[in-house]
TIMIZA-814347 format. One record per residue: residue in one letter; x, y, z of N, C-alpha, C, O in turn. Coordinates in steps of 0.05 Angstrom, whole numbers, plus 5000, padded with zeros to 4 digits. Example, Ala and Ser with C-alpha at 12.3 -4.5 7.8 and 13.67 -1.06 7.14 Angstrom:
2
A526448865156524649105156526449345156528549345169;S525749555142527349795143525850015157526850235161;
This chain:
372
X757419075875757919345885757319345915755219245924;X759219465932758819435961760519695973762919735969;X758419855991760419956020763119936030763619816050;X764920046017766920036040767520136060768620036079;X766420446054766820616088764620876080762920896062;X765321006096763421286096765221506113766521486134;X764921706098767422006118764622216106763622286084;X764122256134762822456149762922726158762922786182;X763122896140763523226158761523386159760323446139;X761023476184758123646198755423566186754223706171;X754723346194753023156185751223076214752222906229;X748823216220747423136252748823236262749223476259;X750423036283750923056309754222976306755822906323;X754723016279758422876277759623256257758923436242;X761423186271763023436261765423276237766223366215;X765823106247767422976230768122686250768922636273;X767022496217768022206229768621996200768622036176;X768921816215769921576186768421266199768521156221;X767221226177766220916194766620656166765220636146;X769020486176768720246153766320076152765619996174;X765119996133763319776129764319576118766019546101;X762219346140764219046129762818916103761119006087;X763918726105763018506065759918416068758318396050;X759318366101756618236103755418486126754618706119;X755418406152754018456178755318656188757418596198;X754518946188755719046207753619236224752019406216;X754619076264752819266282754119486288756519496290;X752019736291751919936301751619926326749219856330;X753019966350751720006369752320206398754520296403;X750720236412751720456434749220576450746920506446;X749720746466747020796480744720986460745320986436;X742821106467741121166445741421556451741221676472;X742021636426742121926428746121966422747422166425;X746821766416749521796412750521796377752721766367;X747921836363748921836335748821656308749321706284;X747921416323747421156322745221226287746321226264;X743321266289741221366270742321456248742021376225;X744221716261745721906243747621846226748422026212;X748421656225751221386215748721296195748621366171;X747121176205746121016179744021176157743321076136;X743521436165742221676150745121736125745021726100;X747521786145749521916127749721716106749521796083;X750121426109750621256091747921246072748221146050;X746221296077743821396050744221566040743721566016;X745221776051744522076043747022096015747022235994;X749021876028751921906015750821705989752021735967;X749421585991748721335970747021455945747621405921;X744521655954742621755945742721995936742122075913;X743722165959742622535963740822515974740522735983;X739322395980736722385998736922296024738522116027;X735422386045734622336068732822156067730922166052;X733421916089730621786092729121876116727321706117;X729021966128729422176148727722476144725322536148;X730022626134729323046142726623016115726122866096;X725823226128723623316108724123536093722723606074;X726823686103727423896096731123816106732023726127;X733023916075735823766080736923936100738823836111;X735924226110738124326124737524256150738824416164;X736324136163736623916181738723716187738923586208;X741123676158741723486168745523576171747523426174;X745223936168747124086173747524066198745624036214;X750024066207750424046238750624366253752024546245;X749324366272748124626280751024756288753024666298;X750425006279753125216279754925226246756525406240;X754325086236755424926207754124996187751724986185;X756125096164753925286138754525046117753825116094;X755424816117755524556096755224326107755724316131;X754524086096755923816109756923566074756223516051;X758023526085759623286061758923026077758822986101;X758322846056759122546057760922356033760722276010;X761722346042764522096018764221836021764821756044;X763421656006763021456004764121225988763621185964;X765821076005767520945978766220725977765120645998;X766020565950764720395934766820165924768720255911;X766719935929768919705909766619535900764719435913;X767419515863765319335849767819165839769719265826;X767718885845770018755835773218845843774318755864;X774318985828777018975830777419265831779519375840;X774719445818774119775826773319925848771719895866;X775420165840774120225867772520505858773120575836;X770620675870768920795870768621015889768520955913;X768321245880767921515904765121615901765321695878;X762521675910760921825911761222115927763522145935;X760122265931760422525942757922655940756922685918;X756722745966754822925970755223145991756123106013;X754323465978755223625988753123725986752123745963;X751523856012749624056011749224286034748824196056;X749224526033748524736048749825016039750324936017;X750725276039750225476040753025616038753825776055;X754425556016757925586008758425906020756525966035;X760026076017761526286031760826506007762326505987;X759026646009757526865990755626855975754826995957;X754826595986752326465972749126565997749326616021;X746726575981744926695993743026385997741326386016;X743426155981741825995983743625745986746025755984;X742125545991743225245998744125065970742825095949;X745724935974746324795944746424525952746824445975;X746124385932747824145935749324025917748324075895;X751623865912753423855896753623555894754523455915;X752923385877753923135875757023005858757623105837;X758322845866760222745847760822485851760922395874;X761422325826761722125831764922065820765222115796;X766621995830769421935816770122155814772222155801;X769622335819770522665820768222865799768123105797;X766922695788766222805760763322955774762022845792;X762723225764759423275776757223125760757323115735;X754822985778752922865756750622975772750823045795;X748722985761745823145769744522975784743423075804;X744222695780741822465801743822225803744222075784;X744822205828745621925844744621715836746021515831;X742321715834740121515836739721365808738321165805;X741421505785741321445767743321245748743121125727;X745821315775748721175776748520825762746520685759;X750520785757750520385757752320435775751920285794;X754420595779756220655807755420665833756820715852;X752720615834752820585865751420355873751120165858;X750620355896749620015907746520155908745820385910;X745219945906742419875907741119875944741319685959;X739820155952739120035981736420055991734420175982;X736919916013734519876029734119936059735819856075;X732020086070732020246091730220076109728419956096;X730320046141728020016163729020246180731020286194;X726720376173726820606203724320546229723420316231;X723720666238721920686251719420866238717020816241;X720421106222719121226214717321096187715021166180;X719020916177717720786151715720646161713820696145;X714820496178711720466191709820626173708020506163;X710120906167707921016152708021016125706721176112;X709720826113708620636086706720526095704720596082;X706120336117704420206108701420346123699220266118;X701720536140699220676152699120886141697521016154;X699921006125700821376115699321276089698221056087;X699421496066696621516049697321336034699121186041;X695921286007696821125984698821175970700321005961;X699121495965701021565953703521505962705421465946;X703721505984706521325997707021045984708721025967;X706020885989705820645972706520595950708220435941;X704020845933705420845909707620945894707720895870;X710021115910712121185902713821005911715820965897;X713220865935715020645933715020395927716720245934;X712920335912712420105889714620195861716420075850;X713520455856714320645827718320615833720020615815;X718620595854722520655862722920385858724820285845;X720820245871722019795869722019725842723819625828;X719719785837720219785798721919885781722619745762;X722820175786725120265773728420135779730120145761;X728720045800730719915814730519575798732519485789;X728519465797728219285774728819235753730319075742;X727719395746727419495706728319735707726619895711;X730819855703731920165701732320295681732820535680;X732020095658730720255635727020305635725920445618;X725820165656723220325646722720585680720620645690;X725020645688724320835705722521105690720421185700;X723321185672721421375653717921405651716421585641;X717421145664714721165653713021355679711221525678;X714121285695712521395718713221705720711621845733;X715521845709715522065703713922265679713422505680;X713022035652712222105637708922125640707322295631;X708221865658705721925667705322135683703222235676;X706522295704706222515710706822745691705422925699;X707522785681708023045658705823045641705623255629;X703622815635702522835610699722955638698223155633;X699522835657696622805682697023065689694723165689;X699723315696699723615695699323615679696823655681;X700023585649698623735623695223765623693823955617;X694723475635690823495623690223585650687923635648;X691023625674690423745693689824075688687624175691;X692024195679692224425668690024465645688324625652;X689724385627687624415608685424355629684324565636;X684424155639681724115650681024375663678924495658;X683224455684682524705695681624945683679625075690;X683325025660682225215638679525165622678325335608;X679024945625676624825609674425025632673325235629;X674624835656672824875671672825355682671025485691;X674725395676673525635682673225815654673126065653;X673025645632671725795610673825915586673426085569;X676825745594678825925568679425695553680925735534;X678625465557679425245540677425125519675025175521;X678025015507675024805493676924555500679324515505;X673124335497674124015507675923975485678223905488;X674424045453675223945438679123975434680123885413;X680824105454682824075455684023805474686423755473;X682223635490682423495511683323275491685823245490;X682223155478683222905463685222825460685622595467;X688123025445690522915442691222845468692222625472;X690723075494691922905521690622625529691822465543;X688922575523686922395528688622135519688921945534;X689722165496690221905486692921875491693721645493;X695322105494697822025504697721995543699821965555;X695122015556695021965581694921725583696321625600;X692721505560690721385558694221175556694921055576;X695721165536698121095530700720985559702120785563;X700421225571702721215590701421095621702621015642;X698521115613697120995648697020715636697020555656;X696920575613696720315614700020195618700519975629;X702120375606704620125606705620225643707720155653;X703820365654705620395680703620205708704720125728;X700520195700699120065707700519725708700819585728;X701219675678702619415674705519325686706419105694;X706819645681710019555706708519505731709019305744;X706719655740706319565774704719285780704119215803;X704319195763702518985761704318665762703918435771;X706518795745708618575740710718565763711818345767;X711518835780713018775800712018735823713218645843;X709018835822708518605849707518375845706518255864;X707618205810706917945822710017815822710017565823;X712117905821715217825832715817835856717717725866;X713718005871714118085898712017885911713017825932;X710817825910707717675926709017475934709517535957;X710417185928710816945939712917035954712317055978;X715517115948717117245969716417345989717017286013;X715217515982713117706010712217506036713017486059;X709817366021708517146033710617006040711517156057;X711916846039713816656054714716806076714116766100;X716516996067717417186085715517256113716217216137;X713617346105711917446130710717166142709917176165;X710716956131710416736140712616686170712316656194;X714616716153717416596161717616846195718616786217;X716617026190717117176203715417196232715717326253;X713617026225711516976243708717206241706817216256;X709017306224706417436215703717286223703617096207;X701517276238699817186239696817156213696017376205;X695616966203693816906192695016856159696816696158;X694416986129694217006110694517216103692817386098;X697817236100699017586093700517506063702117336055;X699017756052699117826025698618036017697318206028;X700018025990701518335979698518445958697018255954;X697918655947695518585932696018855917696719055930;X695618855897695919085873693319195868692119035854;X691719425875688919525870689719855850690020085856;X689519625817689719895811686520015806684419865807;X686520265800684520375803682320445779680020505778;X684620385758682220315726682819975718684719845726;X680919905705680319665701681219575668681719345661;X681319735656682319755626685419465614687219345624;X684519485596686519225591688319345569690519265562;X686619625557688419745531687619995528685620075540;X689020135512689020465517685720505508684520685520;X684420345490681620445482681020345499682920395514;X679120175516678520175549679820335564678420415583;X681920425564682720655578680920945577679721065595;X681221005548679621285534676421255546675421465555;X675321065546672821035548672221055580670121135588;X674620965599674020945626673521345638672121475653;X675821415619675821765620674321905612674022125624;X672421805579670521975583668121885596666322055598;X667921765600665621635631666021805652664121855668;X668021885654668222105687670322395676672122525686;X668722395648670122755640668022975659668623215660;X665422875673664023105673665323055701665923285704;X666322905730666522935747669523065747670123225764;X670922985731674923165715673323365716673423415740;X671623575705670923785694670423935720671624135728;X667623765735667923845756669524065773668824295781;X671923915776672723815803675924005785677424115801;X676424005759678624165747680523975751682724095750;X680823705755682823525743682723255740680423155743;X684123135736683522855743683522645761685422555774;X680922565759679722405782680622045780680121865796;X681822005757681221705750683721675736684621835720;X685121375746687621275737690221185754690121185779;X692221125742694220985765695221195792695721125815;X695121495780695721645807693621605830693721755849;X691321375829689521295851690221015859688920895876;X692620895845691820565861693320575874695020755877;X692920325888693520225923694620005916693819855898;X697219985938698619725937696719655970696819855985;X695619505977694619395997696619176014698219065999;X696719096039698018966055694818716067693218826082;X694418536062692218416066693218186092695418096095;X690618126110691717896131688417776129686217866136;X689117616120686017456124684017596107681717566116;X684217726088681817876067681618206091679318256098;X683118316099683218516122685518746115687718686109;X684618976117687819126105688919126135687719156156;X692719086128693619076150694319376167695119436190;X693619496146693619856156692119906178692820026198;X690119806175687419886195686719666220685719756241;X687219396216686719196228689019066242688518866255;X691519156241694119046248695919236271696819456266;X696019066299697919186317700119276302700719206279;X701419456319703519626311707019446308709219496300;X705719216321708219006315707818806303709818676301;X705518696290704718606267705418776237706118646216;X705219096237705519206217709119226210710219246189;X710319216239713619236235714518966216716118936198;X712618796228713218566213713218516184714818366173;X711318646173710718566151711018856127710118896105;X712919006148713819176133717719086128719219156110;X718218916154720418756136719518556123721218516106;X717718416120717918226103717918366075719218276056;X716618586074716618646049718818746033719018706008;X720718896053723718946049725218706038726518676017;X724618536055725818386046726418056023728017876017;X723718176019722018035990723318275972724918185955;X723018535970725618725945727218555947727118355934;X729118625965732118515966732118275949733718275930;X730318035954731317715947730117795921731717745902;X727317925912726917975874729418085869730517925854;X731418315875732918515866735618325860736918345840;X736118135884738718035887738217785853739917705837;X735717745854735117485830734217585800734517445780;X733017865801732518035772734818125768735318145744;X736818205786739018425775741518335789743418465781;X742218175806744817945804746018165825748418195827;X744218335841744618625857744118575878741718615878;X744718495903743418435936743818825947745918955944;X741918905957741819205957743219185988743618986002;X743719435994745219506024742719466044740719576036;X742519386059740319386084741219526111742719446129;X739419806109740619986137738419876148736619806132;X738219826177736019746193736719846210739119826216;X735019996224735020146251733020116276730820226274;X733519976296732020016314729219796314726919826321;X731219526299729619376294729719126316727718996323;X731319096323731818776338729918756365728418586374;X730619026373729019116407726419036405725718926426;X724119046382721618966377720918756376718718706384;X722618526365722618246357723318066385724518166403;X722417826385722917606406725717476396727117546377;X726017326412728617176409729017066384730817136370;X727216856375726016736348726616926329728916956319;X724317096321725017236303728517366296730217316280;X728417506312731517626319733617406299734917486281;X733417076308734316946295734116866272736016756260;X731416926261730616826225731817146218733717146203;X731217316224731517616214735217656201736517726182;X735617526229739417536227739417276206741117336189;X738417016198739916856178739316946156740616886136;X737017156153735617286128738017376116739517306097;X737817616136740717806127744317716123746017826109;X744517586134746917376132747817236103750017206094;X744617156091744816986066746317066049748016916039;X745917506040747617616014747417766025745917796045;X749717956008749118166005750518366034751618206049;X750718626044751518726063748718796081746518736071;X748918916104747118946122748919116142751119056149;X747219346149747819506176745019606198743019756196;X746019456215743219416234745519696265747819706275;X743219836266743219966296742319836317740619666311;X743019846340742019676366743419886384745220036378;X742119866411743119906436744419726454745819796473;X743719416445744219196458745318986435744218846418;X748319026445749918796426747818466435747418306416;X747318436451745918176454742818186438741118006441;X742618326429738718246413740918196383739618046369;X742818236372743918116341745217906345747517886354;X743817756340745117456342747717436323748117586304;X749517196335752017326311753417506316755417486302;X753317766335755117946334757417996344758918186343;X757317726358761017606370762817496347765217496349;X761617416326762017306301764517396292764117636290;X767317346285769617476279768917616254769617846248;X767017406237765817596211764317846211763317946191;X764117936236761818086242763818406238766118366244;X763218646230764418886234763319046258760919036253;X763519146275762219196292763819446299766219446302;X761419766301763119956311761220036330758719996331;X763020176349761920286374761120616373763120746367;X759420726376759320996381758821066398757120946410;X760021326410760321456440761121656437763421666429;X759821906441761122176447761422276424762922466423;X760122166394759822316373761822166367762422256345;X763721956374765621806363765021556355763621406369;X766021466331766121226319768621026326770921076319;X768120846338771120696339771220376334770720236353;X771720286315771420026304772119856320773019936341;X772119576316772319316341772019066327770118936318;X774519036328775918776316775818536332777118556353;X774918366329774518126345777317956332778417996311;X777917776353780217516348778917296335776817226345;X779717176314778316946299778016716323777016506319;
């Protein structure tokens, strides 16, 4: 499954545009503030519904503009494939919508597709995976896993539905409308869903650890960088589970929810027995926040026969010459890749006839065909 193009209407800073994507490499490039970002946002947003990016979607309405669309065509083999995302504020409508379709058909979650491609993001902003709280981490462990194993995406939803349930009772406990003696049945279907999700995260980062490691090796990462799974109960089975909970029901009671279980573990980034959150320059952490990208990609391309899309933005300018060069044979190996730059010279390769390369200027997209 791969990118063929992307059509753009009132999306940022484009009122309307069209951009082809190539089979492998394609640079983005142009001066900075020309849109550049906004190209590789639309091609998520078109992939997903989601922003990697807005914190809020009508941000990514183009100012003066009550909608924006993205169209995204898809070829898997000999098929071809339409996605469609539509979101903002139709003509008698009081609130914002959004509308997905895939092949024309409406479907509720993108994300849920086998129709679409598998991707992978470097922003600048993603830095705060690895410095931003745990819970960052841990949703994006919970997304690498489900992208893995997509029949066990469920668990990490079910573990949250059962942790509101006994949240909700604990609270009523604690101001006097509940009894404990109702706590048990949640106890044991919590006790249930924190061990098989404890165990998915346990299993996809040890698929991720030697990849990782080489990677950040390869990348020039300094000292002993490694990936490290800290979950936060120790339990091997749902009865060690039960027992770890009622050991800390009076601080749950407390406090009106729960204090203890996988909604607390930490994926850690380690350099020398050191978290790299706290102890690691700001270009040490770029580093080893691609390596880790790109330890997914090589598990994803080898569990699921899937090499995911790689948007990279605003990455080459940070790196030395060296790197720039392992980074580009990385991406080269499988799979597609779209890297932003200001400077066709930091992507090695991008004279390459194989290379797709579009220019943006003036809110315009204009592609650039090289002679073999």
């Amino acid at each position: 499954m791969r990118v063929v193009s992307v059509q753009i209407r009132d999306f940022r800073s484009y009122a309307r545009a069209e951009a082809a994507v190539g089979e492998r490499l394609t640079v983005v490039y142009g001066p900075n503030g020309e849109g550049k970002s906004n190209l590789l946002e639309a091609i998520y947003f078109g992939c997903t519904a989601h922003s990697p990016r807005a914190r809020n979607e009508r941000e990514l309405v183009r100012f003066g503009a009550q909608t924006t669309r993205v169209v995204v065509a898809l070829v898997d083999g000999q098929r071809g494939h339409e996605l469609s995302v539509g979101y903002g504020r139709p003509p008698g409508s009081t609130r914002p919508e959004k509308r997905m379709t895939c092949d024309g058909a409406p479907v509720e979650r993108l994300v849920d597709l086998e129709q679409r491609p598998l991707l992978s993001v470097f922003l600048p902003e993603r830095l705060e995976l690895l410095k931003g709280s745990p819970g960052l981490r841990r949703a994006h462990l919970d997304q690498v896993t489900a992208a893995i194993w997509p029949l066990r995406a469920g668990v990490r939803r079910d573990y949250s539905r059962v942790l509101a349930q006994r949240n909700a009772l604990l609270a009523r406990i604690r101001g006097g409308h509940a009894s404990r003696a109702t706590l048990s049945a949640w106890d044991r279907e919590l006790a249930s869903k924190a061990i098989a999700l404890t165990w998915q995260r346990a299993a996809a980062v040890a698929l991720l650890a030697e990849p990782f490691a080489e990677r950040a090796a390869r990348l020039g990462c300094s000292g002993d960088v490694v990936l490290v799974y800290r979950p936060r109960s120790l339990a091997g089975d749902e009865s060690e589970f039960l027992a770890e909970l009622s050991a800390r029901l009076g601080a749950d009671l407390e406090r009106g929810f729960s204090t203890y279980g996988p909604h607390r573990d930490e994926l850690a980034i380690m350099r020398d027995g050191r978290e790299l959150r706290l102890y690691g320059s700001q270009g040490e952490q770029r580093l080893a926040l691609l390596a880790l990208l790109l330890a997914e990609r090589a598990v994803l391309a080898r569990e699921r026969g899937r090499t995911p899309l790689m948007l990279l933005d605003d990455v080459m300018s940070e790196l030395d010459s060296d790197r720039r060069e392992l980074l580009a044979g990385e991406l080269s190996n499988a799979g597609q890749s779209v890297i932003a730059t200001t400077d066709l010279s930091h992507v090695p390769g991008a004279d390459d006839a194989a290379v797709t390369r579009l220019h943006i200027s003036a809110g315009a997209i204009r592609s650039e065909v090289l002679a073999a």
